[in-house]
C-alpha positions in Angstrom: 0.0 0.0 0.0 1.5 3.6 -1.0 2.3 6.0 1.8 -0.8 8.8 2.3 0.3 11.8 0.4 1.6 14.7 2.6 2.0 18.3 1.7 4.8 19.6 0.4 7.3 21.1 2.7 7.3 24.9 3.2 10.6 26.0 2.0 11.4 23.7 -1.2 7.6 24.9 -2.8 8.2 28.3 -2.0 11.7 28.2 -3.9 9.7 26.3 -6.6 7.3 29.3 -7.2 10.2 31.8 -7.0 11.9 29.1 -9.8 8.6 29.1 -11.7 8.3 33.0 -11.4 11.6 33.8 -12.4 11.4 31.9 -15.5 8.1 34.1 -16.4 9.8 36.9 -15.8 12.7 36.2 -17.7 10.3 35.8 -20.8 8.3 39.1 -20.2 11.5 41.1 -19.2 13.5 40.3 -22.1 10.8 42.8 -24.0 12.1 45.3 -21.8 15.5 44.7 -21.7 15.9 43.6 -18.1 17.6 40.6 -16.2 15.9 39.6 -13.5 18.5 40.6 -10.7 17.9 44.1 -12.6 13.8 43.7 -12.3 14.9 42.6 -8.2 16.8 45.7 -7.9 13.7 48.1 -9.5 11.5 46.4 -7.2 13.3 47.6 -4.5 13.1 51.0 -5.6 9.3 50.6 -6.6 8.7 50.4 -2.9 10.7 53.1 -1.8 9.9 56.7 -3.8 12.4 58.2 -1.6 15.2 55.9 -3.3 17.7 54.0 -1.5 21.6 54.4 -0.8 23.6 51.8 -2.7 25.3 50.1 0.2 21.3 49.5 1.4 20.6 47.7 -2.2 23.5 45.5 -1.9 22.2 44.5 1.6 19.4 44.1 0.5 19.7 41.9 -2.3 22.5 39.9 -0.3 25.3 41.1 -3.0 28.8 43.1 -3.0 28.9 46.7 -3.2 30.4 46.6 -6.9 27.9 43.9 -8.5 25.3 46.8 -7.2 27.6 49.4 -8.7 27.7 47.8 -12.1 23.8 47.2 -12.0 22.8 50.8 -11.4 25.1 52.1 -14.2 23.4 49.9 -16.7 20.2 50.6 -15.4 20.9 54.0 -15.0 22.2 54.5 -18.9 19.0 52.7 -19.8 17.0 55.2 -18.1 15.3 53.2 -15.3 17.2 55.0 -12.3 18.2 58.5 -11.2 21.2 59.3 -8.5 20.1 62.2 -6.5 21.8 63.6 -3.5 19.7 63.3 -0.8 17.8 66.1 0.4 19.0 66.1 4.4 22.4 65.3 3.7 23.9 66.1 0.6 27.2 63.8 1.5 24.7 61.0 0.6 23.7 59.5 -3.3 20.3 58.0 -3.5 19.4 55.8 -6.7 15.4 55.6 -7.3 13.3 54.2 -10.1 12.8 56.6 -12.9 9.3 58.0 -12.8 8.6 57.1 -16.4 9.0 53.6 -15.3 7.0 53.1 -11.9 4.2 52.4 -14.0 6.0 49.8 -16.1 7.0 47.8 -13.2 3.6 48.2 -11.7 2.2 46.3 -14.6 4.3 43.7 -14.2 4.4 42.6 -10.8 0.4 42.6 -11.5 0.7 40.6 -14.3 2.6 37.7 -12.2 0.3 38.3 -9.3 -2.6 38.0 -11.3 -1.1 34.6 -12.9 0.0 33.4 -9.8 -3.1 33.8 -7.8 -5.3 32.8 -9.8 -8.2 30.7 -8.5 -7.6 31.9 -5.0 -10.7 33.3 -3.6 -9.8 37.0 -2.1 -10.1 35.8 1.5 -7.6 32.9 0.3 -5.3 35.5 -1.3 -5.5 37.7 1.8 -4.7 34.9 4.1 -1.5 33.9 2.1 0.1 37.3 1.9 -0.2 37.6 5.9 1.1 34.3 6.2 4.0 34.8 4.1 4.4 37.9 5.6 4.5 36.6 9.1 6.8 34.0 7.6 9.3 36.7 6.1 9.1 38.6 9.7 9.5 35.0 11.5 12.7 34.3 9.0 14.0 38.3 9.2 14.4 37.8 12.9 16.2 34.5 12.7 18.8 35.9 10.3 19.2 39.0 13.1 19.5 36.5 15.9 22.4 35.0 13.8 24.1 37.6 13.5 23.8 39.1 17.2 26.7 37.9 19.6 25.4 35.3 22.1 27.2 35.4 25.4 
């Protein structure tokens, strides 16, 4: 007799739909002239209007100062990001998405939400994003605790 099926374990489906989304993405960005670590970095920005300081995007996206660097120069001779000195401290360079392009990326994250939620009812969709975002907090504060001296 086979073994009951059990659901899927947690962490290898959820790199399976961030597998599965990053080859959609790599499709639909191709028309724009994006990698994906480039459409990461813009969605970054997308939630921050104020625009970030480069040494927060590398943090951010787990990568060296330079990779970042190198990124922002392509996507700023593209015309997807500004550098603008910030506002309180003009000894400090922000990077922030291009206002002709909020929209763009808008679109497009809708697109894959759209695609990927589909057939969730919106109570089902509502309780997934405050799951996963309970999971990110619950996995945010783990990486902190790692990193914070025990004595």
């Amino acid at each position: 007799m086979p073994a009951p099926q059990t659901s899927p374990q947690l962490l290898p489906l959820v790199a399976r739909i961030e597998r599965l989304a990053g080859q959609w993405l790599a499709g639909r960005l191709s028309d724009c002239g994006l990698s994906h670590a480039e459409f990461r970095l813009l969605g970054i920005l997308h939630d921050d209007p104020e625009g970030k300081m480069q040494k927060d995007l590398a943090l951010e996206l787990g990568l060296d100062a330079s990779g970042v660097s190198v990124a922002l120069k392509r996507l700023e001779e593209k015309g997807y990001v500004l550098r603008r000195r910030d506002p309180r401290d003009a000894r400090l360079v922000r990077v922030r998405l291009a206002d002709a392009h909020v929209a763009g990326i808008k679109d497009i994250v809708s697109e894959l939400e759209r695609i990927a939620t589909a057939g969730l009812d919106p109570e089902d969709n509502a309780r997934l994003r405050r799951a996963l975002v309970e999971i990110a907090r619950n996995l945010s504060r783990a990486c902190v605790d790692l990193q914070t001296p025990h004595g």
